[in-house]
C-alpha positions as CSV (number, residue, x, y, z in Angstrom):
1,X,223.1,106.5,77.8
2,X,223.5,103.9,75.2
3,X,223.6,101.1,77.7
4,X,220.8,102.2,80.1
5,X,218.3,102.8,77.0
6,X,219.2,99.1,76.2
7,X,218.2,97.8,79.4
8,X,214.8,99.9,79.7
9,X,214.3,98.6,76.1
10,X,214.7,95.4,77.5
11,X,212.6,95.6,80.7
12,X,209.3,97.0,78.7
13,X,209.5,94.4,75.7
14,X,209.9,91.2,77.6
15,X,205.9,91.9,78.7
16,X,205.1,92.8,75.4
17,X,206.2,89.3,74.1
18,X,204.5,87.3,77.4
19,X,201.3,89.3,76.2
20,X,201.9,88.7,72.6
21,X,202.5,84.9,73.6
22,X,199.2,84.9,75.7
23,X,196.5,86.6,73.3
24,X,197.1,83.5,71.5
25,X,196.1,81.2,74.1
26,X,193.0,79.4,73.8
27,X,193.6,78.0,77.3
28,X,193.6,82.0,78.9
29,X,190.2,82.4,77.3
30,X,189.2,79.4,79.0
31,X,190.3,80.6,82.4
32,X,188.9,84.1,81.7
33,X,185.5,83.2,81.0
34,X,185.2,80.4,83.7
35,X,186.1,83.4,86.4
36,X,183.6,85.4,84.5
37,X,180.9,83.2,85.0
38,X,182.5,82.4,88.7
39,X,182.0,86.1,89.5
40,X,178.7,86.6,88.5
41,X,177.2,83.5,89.5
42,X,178.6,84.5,93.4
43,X,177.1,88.0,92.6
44,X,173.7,86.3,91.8
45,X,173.5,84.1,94.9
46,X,174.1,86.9,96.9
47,X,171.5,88.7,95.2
48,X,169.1,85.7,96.0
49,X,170.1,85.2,99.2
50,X,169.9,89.5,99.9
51,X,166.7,90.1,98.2
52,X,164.9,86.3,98.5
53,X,166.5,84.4,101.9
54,X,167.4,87.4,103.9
55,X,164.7,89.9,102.7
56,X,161.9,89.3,105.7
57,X,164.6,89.5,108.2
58,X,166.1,93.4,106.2
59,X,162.0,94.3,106.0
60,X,162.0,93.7,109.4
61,X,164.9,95.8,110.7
62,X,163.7,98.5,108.5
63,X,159.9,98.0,110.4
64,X,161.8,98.3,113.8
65,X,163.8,101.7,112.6
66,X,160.7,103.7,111.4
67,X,157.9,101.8,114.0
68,X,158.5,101.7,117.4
69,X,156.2,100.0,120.3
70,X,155.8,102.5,123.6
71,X,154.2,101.2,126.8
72,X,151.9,103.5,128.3
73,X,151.6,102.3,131.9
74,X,148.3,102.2,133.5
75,X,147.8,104.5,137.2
76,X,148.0,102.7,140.1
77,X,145.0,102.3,142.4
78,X,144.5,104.4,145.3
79,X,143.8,103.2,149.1
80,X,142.0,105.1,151.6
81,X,140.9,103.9,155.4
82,X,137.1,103.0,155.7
83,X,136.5,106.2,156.5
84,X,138.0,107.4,152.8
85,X,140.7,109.3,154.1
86,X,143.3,109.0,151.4
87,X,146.2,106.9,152.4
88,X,148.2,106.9,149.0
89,X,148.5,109.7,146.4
90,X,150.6,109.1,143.0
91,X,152.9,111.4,141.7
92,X,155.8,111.8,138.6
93,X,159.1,111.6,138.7
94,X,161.8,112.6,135.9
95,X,164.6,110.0,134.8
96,X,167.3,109.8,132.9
97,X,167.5,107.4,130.5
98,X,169.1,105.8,127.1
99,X,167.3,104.2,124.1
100,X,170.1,102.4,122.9
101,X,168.5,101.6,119.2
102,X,168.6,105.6,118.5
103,X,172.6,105.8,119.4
104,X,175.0,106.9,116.7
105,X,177.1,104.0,115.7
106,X,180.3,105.7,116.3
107,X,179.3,108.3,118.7
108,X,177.6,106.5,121.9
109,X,180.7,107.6,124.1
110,X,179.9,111.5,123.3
111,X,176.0,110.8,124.2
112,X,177.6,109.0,127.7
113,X,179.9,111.8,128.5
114,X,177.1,114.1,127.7
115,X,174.4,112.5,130.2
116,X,177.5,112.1,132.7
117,X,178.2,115.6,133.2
118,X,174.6,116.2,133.5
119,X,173.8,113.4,135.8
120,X,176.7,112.8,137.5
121,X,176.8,109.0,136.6
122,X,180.1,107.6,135.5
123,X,180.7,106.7,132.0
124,X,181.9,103.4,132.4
125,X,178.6,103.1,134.7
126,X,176.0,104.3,131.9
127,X,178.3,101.8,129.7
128,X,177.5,98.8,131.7
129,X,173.8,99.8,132.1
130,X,173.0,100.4,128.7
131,X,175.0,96.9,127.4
132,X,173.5,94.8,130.3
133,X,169.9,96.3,129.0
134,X,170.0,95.2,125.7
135,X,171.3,92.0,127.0
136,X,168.0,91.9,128.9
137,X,165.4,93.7,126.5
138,X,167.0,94.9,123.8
139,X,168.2,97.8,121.7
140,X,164.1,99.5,122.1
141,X,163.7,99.8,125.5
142,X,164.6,102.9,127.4
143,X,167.3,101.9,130.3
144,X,167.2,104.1,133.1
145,X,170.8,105.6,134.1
146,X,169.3,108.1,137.2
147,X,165.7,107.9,139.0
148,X,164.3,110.8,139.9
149,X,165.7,113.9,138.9
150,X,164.6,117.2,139.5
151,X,162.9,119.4,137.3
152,X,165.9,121.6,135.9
153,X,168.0,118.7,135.2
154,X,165.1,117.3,133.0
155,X,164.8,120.5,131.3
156,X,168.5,120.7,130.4
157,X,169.0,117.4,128.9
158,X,165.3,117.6,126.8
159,X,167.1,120.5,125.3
160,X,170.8,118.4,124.8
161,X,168.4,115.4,123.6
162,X,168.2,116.4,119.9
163,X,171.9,116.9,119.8
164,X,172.1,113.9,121.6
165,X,170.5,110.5,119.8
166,X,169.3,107.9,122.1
167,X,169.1,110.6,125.1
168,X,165.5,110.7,126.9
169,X,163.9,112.3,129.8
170,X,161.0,109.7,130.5
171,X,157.8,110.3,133.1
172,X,157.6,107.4,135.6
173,X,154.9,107.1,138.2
174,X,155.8,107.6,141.9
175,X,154.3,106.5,144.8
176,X,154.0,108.6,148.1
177,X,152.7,107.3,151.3
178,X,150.5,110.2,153.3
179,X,150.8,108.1,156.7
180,X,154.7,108.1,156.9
181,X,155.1,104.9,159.2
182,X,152.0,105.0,160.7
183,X,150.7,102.0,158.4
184,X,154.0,100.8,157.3
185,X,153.2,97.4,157.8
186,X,150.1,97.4,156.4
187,X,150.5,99.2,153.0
188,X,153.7,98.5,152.4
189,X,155.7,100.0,149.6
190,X,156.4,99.4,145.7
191,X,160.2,99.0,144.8
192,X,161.6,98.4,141.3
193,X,160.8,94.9,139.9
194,X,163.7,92.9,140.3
195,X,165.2,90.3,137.8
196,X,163.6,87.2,139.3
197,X,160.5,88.8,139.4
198,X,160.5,89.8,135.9
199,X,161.3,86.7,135.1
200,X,158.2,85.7,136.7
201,X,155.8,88.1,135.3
202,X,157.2,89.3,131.7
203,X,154.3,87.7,129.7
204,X,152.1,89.8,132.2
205,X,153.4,93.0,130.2
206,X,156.1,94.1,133.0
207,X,159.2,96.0,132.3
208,X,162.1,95.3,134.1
209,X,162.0,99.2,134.6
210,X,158.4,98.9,136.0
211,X,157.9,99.1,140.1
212,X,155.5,96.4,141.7
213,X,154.7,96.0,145.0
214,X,157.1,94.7,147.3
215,X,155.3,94.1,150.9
216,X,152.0,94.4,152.4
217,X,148.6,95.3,151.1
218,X,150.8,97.2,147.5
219,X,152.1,93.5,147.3
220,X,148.8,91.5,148.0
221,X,146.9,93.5,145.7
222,X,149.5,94.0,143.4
223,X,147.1,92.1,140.0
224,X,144.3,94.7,141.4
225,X,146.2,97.8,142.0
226,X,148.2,97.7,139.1
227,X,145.6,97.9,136.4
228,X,146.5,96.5,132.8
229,X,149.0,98.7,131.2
230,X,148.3,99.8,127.3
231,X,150.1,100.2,123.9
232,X,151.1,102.7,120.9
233,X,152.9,102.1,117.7
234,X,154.2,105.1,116.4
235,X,156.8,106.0,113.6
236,X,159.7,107.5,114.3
237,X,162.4,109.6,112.2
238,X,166.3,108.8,111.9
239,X,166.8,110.6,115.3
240,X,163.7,108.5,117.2
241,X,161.5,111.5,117.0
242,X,157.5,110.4,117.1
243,X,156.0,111.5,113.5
244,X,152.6,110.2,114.2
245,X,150.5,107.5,116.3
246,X,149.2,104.1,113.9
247,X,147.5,102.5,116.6
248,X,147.3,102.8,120.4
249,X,145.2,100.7,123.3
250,X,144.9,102.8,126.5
251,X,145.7,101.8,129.6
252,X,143.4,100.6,132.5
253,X,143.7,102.1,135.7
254,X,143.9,100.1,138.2
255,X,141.3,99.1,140.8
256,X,141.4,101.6,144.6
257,X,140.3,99.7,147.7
258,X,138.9,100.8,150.8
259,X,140.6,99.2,154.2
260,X,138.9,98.2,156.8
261,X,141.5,100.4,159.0
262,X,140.4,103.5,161.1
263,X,143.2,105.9,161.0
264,X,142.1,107.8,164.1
265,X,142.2,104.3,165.7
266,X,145.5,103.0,164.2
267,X,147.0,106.6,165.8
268,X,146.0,106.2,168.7
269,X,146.5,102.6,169.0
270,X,150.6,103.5,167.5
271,X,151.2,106.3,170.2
272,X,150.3,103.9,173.0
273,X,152.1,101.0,171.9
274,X,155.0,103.2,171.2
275,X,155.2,104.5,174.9
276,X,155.0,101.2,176.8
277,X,157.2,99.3,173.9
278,X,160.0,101.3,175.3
279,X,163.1,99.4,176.5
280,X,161.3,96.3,174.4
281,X,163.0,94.8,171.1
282,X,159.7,94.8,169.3
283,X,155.7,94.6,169.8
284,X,152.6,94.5,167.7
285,X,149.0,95.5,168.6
286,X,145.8,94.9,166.8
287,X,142.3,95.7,167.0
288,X,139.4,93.7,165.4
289,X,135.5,93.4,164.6
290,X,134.8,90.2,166.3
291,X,131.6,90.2,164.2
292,X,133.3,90.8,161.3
293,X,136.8,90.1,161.1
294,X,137.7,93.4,159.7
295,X,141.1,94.2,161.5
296,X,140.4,97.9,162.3
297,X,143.7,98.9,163.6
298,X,146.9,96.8,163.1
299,X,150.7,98.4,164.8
300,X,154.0,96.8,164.3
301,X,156.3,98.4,166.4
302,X,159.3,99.6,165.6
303,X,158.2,100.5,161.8
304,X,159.5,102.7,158.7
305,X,158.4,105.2,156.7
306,X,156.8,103.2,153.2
307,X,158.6,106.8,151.7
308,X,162.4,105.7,151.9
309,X,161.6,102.9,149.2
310,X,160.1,105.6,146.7
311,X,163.3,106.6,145.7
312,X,166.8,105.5,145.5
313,X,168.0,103.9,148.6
314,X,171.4,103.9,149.3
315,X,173.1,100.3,150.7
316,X,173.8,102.4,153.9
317,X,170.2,103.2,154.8
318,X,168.8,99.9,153.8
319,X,171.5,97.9,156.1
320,X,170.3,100.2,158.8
321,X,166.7,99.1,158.0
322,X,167.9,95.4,157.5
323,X,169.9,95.3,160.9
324,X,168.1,97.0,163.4
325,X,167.8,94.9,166.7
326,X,164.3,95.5,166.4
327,X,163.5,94.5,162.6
328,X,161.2,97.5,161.6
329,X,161.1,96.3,157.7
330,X,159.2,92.8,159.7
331,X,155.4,92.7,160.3
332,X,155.5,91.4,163.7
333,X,151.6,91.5,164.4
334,X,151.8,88.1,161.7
335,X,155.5,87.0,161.4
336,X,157.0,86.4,164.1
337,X,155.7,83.8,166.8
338,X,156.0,83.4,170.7
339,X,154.7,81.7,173.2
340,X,151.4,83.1,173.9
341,X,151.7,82.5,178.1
342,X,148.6,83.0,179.7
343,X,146.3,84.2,177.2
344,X,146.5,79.9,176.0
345,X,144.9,79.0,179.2
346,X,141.1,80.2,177.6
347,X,142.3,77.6,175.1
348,X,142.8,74.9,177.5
349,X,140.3,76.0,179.6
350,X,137.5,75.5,176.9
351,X,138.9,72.4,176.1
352,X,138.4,71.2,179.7
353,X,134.8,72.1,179.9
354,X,134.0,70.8,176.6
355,X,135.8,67.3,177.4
356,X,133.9,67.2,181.2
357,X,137.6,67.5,182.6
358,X,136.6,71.1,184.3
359,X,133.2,72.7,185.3
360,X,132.3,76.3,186.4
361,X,132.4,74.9,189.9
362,X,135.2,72.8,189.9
363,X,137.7,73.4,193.0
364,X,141.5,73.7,192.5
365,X,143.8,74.9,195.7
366,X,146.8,76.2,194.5
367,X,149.6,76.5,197.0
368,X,151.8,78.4,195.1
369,X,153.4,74.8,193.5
370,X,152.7,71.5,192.8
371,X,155.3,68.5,192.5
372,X,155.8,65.6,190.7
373,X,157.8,63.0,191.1
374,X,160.6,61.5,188.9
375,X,159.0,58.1,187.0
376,X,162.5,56.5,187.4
377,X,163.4,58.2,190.7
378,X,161.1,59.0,192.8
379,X,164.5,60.7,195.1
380,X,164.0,63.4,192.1
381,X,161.2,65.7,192.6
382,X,160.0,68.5,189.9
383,X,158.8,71.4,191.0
384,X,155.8,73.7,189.2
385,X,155.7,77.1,190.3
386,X,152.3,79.4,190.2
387,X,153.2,83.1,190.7
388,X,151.5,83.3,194.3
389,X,149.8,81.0,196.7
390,X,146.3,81.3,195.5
391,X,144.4,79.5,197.7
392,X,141.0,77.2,196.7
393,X,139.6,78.4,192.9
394,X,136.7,77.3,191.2
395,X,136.8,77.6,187.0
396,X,136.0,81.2,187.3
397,X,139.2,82.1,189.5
398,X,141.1,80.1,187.7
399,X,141.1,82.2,184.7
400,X,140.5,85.5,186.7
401,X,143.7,84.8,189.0
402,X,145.7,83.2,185.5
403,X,146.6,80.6,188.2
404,X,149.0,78.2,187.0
405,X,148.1,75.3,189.1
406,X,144.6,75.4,188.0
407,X,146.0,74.7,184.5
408,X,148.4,72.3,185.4
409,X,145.5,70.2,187.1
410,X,143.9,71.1,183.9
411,X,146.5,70.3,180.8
412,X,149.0,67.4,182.8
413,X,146.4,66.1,185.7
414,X,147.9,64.6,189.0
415,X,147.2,60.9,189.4
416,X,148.2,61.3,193.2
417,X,145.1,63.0,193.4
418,X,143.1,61.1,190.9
419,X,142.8,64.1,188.6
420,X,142.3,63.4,185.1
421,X,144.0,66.1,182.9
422,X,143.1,66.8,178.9
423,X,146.6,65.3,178.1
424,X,148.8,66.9,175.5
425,X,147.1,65.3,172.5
426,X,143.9,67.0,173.1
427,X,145.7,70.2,174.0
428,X,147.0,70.3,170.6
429,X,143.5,69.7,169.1
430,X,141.7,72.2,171.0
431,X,144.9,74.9,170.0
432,X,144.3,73.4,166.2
433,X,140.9,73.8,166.8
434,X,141.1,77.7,167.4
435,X,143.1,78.2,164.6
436,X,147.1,78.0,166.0
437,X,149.6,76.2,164.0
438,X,147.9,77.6,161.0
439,X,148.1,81.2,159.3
440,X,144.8,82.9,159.8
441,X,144.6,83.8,156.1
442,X,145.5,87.3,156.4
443,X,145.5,89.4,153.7
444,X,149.0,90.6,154.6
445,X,152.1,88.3,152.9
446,X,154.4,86.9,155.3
447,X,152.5,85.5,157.9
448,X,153.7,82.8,160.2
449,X,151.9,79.7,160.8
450,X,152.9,79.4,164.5
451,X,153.5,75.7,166.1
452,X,151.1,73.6,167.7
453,X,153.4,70.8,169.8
454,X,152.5,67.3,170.4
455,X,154.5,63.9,171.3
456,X,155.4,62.8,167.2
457,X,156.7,66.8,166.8
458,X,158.5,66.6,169.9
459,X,160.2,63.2,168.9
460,X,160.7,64.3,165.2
461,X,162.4,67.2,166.1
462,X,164.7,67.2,169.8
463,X,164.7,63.2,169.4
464,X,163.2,63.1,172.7
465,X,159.7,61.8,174.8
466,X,157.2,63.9,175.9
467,X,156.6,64.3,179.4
468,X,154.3,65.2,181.8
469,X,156.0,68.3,182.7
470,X,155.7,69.1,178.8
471,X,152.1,68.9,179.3
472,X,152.2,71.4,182.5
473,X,154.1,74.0,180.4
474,X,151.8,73.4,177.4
475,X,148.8,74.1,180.0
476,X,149.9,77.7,180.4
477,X,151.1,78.6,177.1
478,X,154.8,78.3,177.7
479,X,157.3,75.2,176.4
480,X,157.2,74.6,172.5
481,X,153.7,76.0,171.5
482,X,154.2,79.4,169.7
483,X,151.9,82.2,168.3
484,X,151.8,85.1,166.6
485,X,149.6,88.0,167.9
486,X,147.4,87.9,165.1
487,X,146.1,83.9,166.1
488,X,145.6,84.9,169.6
489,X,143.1,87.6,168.6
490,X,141.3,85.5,166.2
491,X,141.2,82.6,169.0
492,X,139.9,85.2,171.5
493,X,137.5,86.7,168.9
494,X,135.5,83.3,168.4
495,X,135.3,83.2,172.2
496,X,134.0,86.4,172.0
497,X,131.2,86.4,169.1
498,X,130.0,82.5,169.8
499,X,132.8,80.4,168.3
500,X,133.2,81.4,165.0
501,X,136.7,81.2,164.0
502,X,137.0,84.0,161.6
503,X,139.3,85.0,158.7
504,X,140.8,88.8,159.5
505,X,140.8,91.3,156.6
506,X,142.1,94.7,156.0
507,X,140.7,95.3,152.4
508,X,137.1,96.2,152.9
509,X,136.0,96.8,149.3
510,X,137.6,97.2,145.5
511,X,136.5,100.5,143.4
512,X,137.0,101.5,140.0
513,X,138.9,105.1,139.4
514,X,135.7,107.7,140.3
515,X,135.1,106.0,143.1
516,X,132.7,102.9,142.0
517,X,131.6,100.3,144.4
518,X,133.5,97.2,142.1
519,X,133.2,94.3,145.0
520,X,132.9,94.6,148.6
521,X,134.9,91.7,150.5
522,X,132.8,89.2,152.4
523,X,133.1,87.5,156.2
524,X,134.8,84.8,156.0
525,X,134.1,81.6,158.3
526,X,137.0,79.4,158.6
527,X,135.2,77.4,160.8
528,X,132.8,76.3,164.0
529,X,135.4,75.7,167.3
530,X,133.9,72.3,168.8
531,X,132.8,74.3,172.0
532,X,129.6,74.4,173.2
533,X,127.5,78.1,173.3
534,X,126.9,77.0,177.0
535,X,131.0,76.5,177.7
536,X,132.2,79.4,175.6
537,X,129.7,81.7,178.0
538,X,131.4,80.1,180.9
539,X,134.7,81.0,179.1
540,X,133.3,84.7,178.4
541,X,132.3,85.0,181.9
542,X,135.4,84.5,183.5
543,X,137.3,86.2,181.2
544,X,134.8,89.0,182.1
545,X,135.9,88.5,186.1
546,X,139.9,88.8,185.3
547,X,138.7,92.5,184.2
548,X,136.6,93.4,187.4
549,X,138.4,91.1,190.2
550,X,141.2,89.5,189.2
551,X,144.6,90.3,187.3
552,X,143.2,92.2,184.7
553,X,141.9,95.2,186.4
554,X,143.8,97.6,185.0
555,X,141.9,97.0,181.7
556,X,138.4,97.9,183.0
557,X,136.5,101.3,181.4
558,X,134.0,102.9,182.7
559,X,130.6,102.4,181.2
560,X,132.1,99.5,178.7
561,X,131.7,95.8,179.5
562,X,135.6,94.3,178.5
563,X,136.4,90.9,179.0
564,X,140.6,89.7,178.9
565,X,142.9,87.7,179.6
566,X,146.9,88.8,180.8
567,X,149.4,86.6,179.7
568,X,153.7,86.5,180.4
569,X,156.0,84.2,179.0
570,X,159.5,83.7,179.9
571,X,161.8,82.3,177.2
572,X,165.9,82.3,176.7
573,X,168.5,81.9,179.1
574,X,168.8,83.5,182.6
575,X,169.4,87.3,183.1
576,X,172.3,88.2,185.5
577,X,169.6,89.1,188.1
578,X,168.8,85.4,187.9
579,X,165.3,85.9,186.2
580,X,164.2,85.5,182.2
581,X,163.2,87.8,180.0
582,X,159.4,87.9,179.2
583,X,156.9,88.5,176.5
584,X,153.7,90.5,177.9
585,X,150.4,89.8,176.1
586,X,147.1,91.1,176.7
587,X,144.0,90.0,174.9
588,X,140.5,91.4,175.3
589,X,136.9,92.2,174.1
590,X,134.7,94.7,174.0
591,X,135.5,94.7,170.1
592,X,138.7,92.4,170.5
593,X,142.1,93.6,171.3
594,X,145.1,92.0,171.3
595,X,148.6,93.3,172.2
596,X,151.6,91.7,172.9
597,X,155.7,93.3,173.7
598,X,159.1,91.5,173.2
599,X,161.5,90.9,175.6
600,X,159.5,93.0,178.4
601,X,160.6,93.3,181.9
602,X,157.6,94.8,183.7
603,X,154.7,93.8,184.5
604,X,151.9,92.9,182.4
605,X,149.6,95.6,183.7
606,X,151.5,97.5,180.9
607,X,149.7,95.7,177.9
608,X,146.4,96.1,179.7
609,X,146.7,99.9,180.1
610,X,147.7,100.2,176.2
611,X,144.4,97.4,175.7
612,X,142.5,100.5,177.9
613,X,143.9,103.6,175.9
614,X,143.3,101.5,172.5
615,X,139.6,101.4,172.9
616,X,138.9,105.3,174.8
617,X,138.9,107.0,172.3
């Protein structure tokens, strides 16, 4: 033992001398008190910068875990038909969501398995959600996991959500459409707002969890339906729990408005389109005051139900929407555009009067064709077809008969003959004139602003000259001129009412939420058509004979004077029977009327019988 107490001896003395040797030091204390003063001047800067620097941004955080900031959205506005049948109703729907600010630090995975289970949404999924919105809005905004839930599972997880920080069951507005498809096209629907849109309109108080309207009259009238959402700042426990209101602005509901749309009207108008639309790709019927330009019936065919977009919609059923052949989710009353055929020859034909190319009694034989010859080669003959050997026609036949040859005499002339023509130039200004080639100002979004050719277009665009034959197609509404159904009623209209080229509306008046007159919408001129009263009654007049002895016949009612014009236009390649496919129009007055039907292969007696059933009712 003698040797091992040695050592230990040895081990516990050698400090006892290094401290002996250091307590003498007056270097140590030097040392000592420098990292004495080191040490609390770092504790005093961190003080400073804690309580001084810092402080504003701590008081703030503090602020934002007892005060929180709750939108309180405003009701949308109702629509009804001018009649004030309801068209729209709003409703409430349950969701799911996550206010990421009240989840435990540690614990957020047990809240996500919790809300899983309930909801049925993937872990990883709420994840994702949750981190992208607080990327987006940050940690005080609710982010919704799953829309619409039913009433139980909203009662079970507002029972979980005390056990369960940062869990909520919030009350969103819904939207449900009381037509189903019958006005798809004209109300439209409201969708979720997406990213760019938000983008857009965030300093407009929108949440990117809000729904704004994403197509017709829900998107015109989106500032005006809407309303301007309100405010509360309340306080809030540990567990996000409101303790009490400090200040609140309400809401203001937003404005309703009154169409200008007869339902009974629009139905009737629907079932008929829909039976002689049959076999077509797509057609579009619409029914206006030509006094007025209130659009009292407007039918897109094939439509949807504004319902499906209430709700989620899966990929599946929106590709089905998105790829039909016939393109239901498109207005084609105002966005798409064809060649308007027949119904352009009251264009040309009022041209020709006003110009002193054509009067009432002016005598055309058409012998089922004329022919012109090649300006190069006069071995190369082009031949212009009419649809039958009509014989001798004055202005009135013309336009009764929807003779071609009249019209090519009319549009193109023939020098042989010594017939001067309008020429394509004034073609195009008498089209521009009656509003083609520009939108009619609609208040549906979307619309089309057709094409109104001339030489420079032509020349711009193919890279080639216009012809005569050019001329001869633009005469009867076929070649490059294009229109949507929409233009040709509004040109028809200002033939109809004395040659006021009016702006159509469906929104007849705005109304607070009991029912208040707020503004009633106004006519709307765009403009005079440079056509004499005296020409436009010639015009009416023979339109007027096309219903009682010429192609048109099919259109007349009993005991009602109506006035039309048929119209077909091929267009695309040949069928295997060697023929084209055809547009069909129709385009009428009593009121005014216009119908037309993709890709048709009958007759156009079809569009005058719907023009018939639209207006007996």
């Amino acid at each position: 033992m003698g040797p091992f107490r040695e050592r230990r001896r040895w081990r516990s003395a050698k400090p006892k001398i290094e401290r002996d040797r250091t307590h003498g030091s007056p270097a140590a204390f030097a040392i000592l008190r420098a990292l004495i003063i080191l040490m609390f001047g770092a504790l005093t800067l961190q003080l400073i910068n804690l309580q001084v620097l810092r402080g504003p941004e701590f008081k703030e955080r503090a602020e934002i875990n007892a005060l929180r900031e709750v939108p309180l959205p405003a009701a949308r506005g109702l629509i009804s038909d001018r009649n004030g049948q309801p068209l729209v109703e709003n409703s409430a729907r349950f969701s799911a969501a996550i206010l990421p600010g009240d989840l435990p630090e540690r614990g957020e995975a047990s809240v996500y398995r919790l809300l899983s289970g309930v909801s049925g949404v993937s872990v990883e999924e709420i994840d994702k959600r949750v981190r992208e919105g607080v990327a987006a809005r940050g940690e005080f905004t609710p982010v919704v996991i799953k829309q619409d839930i039913d009433h139980d599972t909203a009662l079970v997880l507002q029972e979980l959500a005390p056990h369960a920080p940062g869990l909520q069951v919030i009350t969103e507005p819904s939207r449900r459409y009381l037509s189903g498809s019958l006005l798809s096209h004209v109300l439209g629907y409201v969708g979720p707002i997406s990213p760019e849109e938000y983008s857009e309109l965030k300093d407009n108080d929108y949440l990117l969890r809000d729904f704004i309207g994403k197509s017709g009259i829900e998107s015109t009238y989106e500032s005006a339906l809407r309303g301007k959402p309100g405010k509360k700042l309340i306080e809030v426990d540990s567990t996000g729990r409101e303790l009490k209101v400090i200040s609140e602005r309400r809401p203001i509901d937003g404005s309703n408005l009154q169409l200008s749309i007869d339902t009974d009207l629009q139905r009737k108008t629907a079932e008929v389109l829909n039976e002689y639309a049959a076999g077509s790709d797509n057609a579009a019927a619409a029914v206006m005051d030509v006094k007025t330009g209130e659009l009292l019936a407007t039918v897109s065919w094939p439509g949807f139900d504004s319902n499906v977009f209430s709700g989620p919609l899966s990929d599946q059923d929106l590709a089905a929407l998105v790829d039909s052949p016939g393109k239901p989710l498109v207005n084609h009353l105002i966005a798409d555009r064809y060649p308007p055929g027949s119904t352009f020859k009251t264009i040309v034909g009022a041209g020709a009067l006003q110009e002193g190319i054509a009067a009432p009694w002016t005598t055309i034989t058409s012998r089922g064709y004329i022919t012109v010859e090649n300006e190069f080669d006069p071995n190369v003959v082009y031949v212009y077809p009419d649809w039958a050997s009509l014989g001798p026609l004055d202005f009135y036949g013309g336009i009764a008969m929807s003779s071609n040859v009249y019209f090519y005499y009319l549009a193109g002339g023939k020098a042989d003959e010594g017939f001067r023509g309008l020429g394509e130039d004034k073609v195009a200004e008498y089209a521009r004139a009656f509003g083609f080639g520009e939108p009619t100002g609609v208040d549906l979004p979307g619309e089309s602003p057709g094409l109104v050719p001339d030489a420079a277009w032509k020349e711009e665009t193919i890279g080639e000259p216009w012809t005569l034959g050019d001329t001869y197609n633009y005469g009867i509404g076929q070649g490059y001129v294009a229109a949507t159904p929409l233009q040709v009623l509004t040109a028809a209209s200002a033939v109809a009412n004395g040659g006021e080229l009016l702006t159509p509306r469906i929104v007849k008046d705005f109304q607070d939420s009991r029912g208040n007159m707020l503004k009633a919408t106004e006519k709307v001129v765009r403009r005079k058509v440079p056509v004499s009263a005296e020409n436009l009654g010639t015009l009416r007049a023979a339109m007027r004979q096309s219903v009682t002895q010429g192609v048109a016949k099919n259109a007349a009612i009993p005991g009602v004077e109506v006035a039309g014009k048929t119209g077909t236009a091929e267009f695309g390649p040949h069928l295997p029977n060697g023929k084209y496919a055809t547009h069909g129009w129709f385009v009428g007055f009593a009121l005014a009327v216009a119908t037309t039907r993709h890709r048709r292969q009958r007759k156009s007696s079809i569009t005058t019988s719907m023009h018939r059933s639209s207006l007996s009712r």
